[in-house]
C-alpha positions in Angstrom: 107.5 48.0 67.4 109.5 46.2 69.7 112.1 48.3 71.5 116.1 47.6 72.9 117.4 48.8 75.6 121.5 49.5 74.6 124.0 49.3 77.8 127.2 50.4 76.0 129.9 52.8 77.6 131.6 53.3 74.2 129.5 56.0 72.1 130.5 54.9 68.9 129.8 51.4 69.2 126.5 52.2 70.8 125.7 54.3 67.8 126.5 51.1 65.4 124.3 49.0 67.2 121.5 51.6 67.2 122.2 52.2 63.8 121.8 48.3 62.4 118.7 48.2 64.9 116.3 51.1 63.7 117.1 49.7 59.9 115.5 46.3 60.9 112.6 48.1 62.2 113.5 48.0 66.4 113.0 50.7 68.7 116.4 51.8 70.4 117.5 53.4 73.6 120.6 54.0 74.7 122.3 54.4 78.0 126.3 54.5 78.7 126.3 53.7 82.3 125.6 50.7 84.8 123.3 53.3 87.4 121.9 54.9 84.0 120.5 51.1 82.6 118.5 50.0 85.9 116.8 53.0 86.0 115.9 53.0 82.6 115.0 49.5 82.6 112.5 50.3 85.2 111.4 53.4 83.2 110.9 51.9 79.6 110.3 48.1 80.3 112.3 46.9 77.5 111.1 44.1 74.9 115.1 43.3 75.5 118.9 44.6 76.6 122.0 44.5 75.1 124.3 45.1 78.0 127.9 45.2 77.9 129.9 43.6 80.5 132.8 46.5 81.2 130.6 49.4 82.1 131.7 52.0 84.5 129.7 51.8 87.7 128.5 48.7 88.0 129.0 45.9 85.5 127.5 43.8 83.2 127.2 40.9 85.5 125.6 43.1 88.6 122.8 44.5 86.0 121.9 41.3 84.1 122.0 39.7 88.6 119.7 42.5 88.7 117.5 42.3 86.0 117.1 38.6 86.5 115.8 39.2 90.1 112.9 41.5 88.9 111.9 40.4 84.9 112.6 37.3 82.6 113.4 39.9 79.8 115.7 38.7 77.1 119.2 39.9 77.5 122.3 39.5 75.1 125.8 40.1 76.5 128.4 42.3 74.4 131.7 42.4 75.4 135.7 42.1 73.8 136.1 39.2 76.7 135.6 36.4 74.7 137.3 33.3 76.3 134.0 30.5 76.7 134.4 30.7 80.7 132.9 34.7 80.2 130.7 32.9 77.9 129.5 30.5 80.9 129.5 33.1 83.5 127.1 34.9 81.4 124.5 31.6 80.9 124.9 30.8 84.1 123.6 34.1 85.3 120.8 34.4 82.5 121.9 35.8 79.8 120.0 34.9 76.8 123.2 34.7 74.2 126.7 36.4 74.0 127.8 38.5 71.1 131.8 38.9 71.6 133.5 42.1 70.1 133.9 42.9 67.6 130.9 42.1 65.9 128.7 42.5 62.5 126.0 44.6 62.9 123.9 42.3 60.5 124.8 39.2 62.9 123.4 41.5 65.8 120.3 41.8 64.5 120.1 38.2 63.9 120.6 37.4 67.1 118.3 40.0 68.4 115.5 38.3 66.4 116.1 34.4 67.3 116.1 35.5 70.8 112.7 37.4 70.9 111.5 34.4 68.6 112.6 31.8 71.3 110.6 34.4 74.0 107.7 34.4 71.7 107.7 30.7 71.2 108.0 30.0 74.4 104.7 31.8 75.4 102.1 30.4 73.0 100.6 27.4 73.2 98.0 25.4 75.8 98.6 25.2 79.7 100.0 21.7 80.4 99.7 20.4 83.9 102.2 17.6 84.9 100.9 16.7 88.8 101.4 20.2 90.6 103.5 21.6 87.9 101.5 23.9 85.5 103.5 25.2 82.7 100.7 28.2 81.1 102.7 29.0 77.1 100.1 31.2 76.5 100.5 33.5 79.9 104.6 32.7 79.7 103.6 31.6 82.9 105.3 28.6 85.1 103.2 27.7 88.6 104.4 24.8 91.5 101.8 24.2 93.8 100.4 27.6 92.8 103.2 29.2 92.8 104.7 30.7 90.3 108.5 30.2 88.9 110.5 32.8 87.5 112.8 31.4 84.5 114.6 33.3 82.1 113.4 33.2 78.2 116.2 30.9 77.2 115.6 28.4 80.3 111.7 28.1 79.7 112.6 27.7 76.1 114.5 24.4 77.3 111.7 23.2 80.0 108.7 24.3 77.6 111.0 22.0 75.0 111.5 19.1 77.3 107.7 19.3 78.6 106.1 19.2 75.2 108.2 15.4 74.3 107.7 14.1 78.2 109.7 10.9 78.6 111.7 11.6 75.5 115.5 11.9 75.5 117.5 14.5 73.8 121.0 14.9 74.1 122.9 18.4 74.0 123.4 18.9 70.3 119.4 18.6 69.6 118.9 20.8 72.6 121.6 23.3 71.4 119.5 23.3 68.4 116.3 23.1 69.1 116.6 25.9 71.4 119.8 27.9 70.9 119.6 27.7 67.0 122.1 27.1 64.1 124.0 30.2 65.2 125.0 29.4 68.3 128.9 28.7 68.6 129.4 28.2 72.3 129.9 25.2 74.5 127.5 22.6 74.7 127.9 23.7 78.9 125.2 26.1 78.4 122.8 23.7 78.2 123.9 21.9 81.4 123.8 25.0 83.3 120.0 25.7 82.0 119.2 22.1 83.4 120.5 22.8 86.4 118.4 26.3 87.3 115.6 24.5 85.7 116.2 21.8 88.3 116.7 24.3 91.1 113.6 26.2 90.1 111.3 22.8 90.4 113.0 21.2 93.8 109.8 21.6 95.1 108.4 19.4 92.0 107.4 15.7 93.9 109.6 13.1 92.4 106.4 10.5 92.5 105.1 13.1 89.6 107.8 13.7 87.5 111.6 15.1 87.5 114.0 15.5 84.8 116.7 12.7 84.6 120.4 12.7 83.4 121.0 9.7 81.3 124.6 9.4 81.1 125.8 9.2 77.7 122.6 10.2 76.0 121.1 13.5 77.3 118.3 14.9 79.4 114.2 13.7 79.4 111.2 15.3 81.2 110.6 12.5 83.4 106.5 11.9 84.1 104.8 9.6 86.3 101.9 11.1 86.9 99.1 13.0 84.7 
């Protein structure tokens, strides 16, 4: 049973979420407070987190920073902000998707399930080695000369994506779909911002083996020139 870890100040809405979540068969805990969620985090290792952005303590944004520094957990944003540049701030940082308020609990759980799909995805399959990248779906497991990359779910979704069709083009719509599904309604920005901390994550990547290109007015390829 796979189990979510609920970052919501406001009890009622907590208990809503929870609610909708144990009748799809998920595990639920549930903290109220920024200093509460890190330490549970830590304590529970969480198969993901809905976190709400206006917590008291710390915020949203300092928890997912957090998170992010430590764990490549899935993590869904919840808050009433809903103009797209909270939207952005939140992809830009990691989140996995963005649920604005209010919500249907049914559309929750949807969300909560195409997420840990993408995660699941994302880790099976064969290791592919492109030069002195190895990208291991099996292990979730991205290594650079050895070394190995953190990337959130949603961003090794997009590189595992790209890396499977090498020296194929795709423009933001079939990424947005491929990898963010039919339910996604955000801007088609998110997926820029992935291929840039994808980008920053591989600097190390030697051009002479591969990079992934920009081609203006068409999309983004996984770039190989050397098996």
């Amino acid at each position: 049973m796979k189990t979510i870890l609920i970052v919501e100040d406001e009890y009622p809405i907590s208990q809503v979420l929870s609610a909708y979540l144990k009748r799809a068969n998920f595990r639920t805990v549930q903290v109220f407070s920024g200093g509460e969620a890190l330490e549970k985090f830590e304590e529970i290792k969480p198969d993901l987190v809905i976190l709400d952005v206006m917590l008291p303590g710390k915020s949203g944004w300092d928890i997912l920073k957090e998170i992010r520094r430590k764990s490549d957990c899935p993590v869904i944003m919840l808050t009433a902000l809903g103009d797209v540049n909270y939207r952005l701030t939140g992809f830009n940082e990691g989140a996995d998707d963005y649920i604005p308020k209010p919500f249907h609990g049914e559309e929750v759980v949807a969300r909560v399930k195409a997420v840990l799909r993408r995660s699941e995805n994302a880790s099976s399959g064969p290791v592919r080695r492109f030069g002195r990248l190895e990208i291991d779906h099996q292990a979730h497991r991205v290594t650079l000369n050895g070394k190995e990359i953190a990337l959130t779910p949603r961003d090794l979704s997009v590189l595992l994506f790209l890396a499977e069709h090498p020296n194929r083009t795709f423009t933001r719509e079939e990424l947005i779909e491929q990898i963010w599904g039919w339910e996604y309604d955000g801007s088609d920005r998110a997926v820029d911002l992935s291929i840039k901390r994808i980008r920053k994550a591989l600097k190390d990547w030697p051009k002479e083996e591969g990079e992934i290109k920009t081609l203006r007015g068409l999309g983004y390829q996984f770039s190989v020139y050397q098996k």
